[in-house]
C-alpha positions in Angstrom: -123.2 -181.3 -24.9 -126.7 -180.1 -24.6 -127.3 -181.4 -28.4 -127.2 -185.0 -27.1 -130.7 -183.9 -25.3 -133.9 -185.0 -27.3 -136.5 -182.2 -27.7 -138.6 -184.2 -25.0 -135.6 -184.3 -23.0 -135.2 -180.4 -23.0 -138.9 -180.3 -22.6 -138.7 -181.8 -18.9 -135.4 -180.3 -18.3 -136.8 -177.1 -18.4 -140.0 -177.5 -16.9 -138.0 -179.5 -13.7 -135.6 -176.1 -13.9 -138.8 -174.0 -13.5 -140.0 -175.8 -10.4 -136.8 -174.7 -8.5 -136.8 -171.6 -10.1 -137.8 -169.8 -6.6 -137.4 -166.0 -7.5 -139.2 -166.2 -10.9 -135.4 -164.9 -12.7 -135.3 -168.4 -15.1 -132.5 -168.7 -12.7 -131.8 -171.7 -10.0 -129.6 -172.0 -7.0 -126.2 -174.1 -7.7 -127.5 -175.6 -4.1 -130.7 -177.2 -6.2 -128.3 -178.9 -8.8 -128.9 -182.5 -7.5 -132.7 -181.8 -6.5 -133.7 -180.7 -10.0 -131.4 -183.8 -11.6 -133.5 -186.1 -8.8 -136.6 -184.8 -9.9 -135.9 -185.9 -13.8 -135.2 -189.1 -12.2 -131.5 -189.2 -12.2 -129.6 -190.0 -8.6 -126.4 -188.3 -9.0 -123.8 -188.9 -6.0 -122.7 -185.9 -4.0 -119.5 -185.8 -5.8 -121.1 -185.7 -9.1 -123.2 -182.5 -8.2 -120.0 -181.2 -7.0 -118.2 -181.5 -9.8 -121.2 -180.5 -11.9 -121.1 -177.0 -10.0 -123.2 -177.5 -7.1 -122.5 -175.3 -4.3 -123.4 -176.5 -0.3 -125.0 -173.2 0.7 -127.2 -171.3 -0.9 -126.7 -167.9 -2.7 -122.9 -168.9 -3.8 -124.1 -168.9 -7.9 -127.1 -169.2 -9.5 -126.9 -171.1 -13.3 -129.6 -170.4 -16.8 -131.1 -173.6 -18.0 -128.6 -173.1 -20.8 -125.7 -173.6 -17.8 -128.1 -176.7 -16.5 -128.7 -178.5 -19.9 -124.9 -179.2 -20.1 -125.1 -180.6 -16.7 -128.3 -182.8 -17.4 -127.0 -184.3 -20.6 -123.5 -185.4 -19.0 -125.0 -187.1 -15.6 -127.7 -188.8 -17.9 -124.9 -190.1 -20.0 -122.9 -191.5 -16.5 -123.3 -195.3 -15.6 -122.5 -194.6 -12.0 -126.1 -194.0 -10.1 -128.2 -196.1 -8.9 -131.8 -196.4 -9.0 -134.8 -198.0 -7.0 -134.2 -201.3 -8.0 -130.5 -201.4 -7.3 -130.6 -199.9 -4.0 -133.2 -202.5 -3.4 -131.3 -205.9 -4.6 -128.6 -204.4 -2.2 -130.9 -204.0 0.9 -132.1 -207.8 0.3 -128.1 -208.6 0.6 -129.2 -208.0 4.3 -133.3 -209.8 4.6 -132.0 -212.9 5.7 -135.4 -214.6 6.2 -136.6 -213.1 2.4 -139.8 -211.3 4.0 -138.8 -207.3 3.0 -137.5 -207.2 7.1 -134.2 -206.4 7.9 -132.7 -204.5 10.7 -132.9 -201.2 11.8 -129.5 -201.1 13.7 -128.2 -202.6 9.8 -129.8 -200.1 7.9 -128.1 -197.7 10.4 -125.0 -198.7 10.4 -124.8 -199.2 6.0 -126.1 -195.6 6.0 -123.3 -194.2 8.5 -120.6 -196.6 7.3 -121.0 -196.9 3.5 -120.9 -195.1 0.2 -121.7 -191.5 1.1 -121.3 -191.6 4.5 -124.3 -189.6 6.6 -123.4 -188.7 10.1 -125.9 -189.3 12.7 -128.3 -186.1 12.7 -128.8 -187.1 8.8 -129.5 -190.7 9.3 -132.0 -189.7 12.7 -133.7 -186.9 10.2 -133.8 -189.9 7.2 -135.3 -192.1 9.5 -137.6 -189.7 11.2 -139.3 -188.7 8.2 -139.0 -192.3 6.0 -138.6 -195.1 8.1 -141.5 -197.1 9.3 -141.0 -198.7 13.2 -139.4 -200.8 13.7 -141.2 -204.6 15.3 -140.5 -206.0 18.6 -137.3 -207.9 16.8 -135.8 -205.0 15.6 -136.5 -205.5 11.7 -137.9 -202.6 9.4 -139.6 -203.3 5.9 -136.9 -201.6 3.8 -138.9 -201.5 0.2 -141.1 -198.7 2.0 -138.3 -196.7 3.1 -135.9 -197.1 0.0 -139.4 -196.0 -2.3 -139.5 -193.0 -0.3 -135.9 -192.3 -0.3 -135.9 -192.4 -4.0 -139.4 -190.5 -4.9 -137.2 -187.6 -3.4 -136.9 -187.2 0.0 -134.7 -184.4 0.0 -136.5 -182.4 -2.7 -140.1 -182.6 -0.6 -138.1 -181.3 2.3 -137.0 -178.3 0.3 -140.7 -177.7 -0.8 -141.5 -177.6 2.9 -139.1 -175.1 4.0 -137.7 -177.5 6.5 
């Protein structure tokens, strides 16, 4: 499956792989499945990592890049993610005056209510660390905090030991 990978695609597999290569053992953490497929700009859903072989904790298994490249090649094949621009056609569903604003208690309850659901120590922690504040109406620009989302939230985290 890894043979539907151009050489260029291999290329940034790889080096990706190496970033979140922590031990120096051209090994990664099952755990860093999604965040090394996020950083070749894929945005895999939960259940895909999980059914890719991504563990929840860390030091369950450890995968070679010639485990990962397998992996890589089927979710770049899926239809099913979403990217910057869909995420952000969906959050304009919800700017009813078309000015970017829309409310934070919306924005809350889409992020605790649909898709894959967060609970509410996620969406406080999301919010904490991507959302600008909110004005005196309530309303949050939402192009600011979907870019951040999607230039990898989670993976910078990581990087910070957080």
């Amino acid at each position: 499956m890894a043979g539907d990978l151009s050489a260029r695609d291999i290329e940034r597999a790889e080096f990706a792989f190496s970033i979140f290569d922590m031990d120096g053992e051209d090994s990664i953490d099952a755990n860093s499945i999604g965040d090394v497929l996020r950083a070749l700009n894929l945005n895999p859903t939960l259940a895909t990592i999980e059914k890719m072989g991504g563990t929840k904790k860390r030091g369950e298994k450890k995968l070679k890049i010639e485990e990962f490249l397998p992996i890589y090649a089927q979710v770049k094949k899926e239809k099913d993610q979403g990217c910057y621009e869909d995420f952000l056609e969906c959050l304009k569903l919800y700017d009813k005056n078309e000015n970017g604003l829309m409310l934070l208690a919306e924005l809350n309850h889409n992020l605790l209510a649909l898709g894959e659901k967060l609970n509410d120590d996620e969406v406080a922690e999301v919010f904490k660390d991507c959302l600008d504040p909110e004005d005196d109406e309530g309303q949050i620009p939402y192009a600011p905090f979907l870019r951040k989302m999607c230039d990898g939230w989670g993976a910078k985290k990581e990087e910070g030991g957080e």
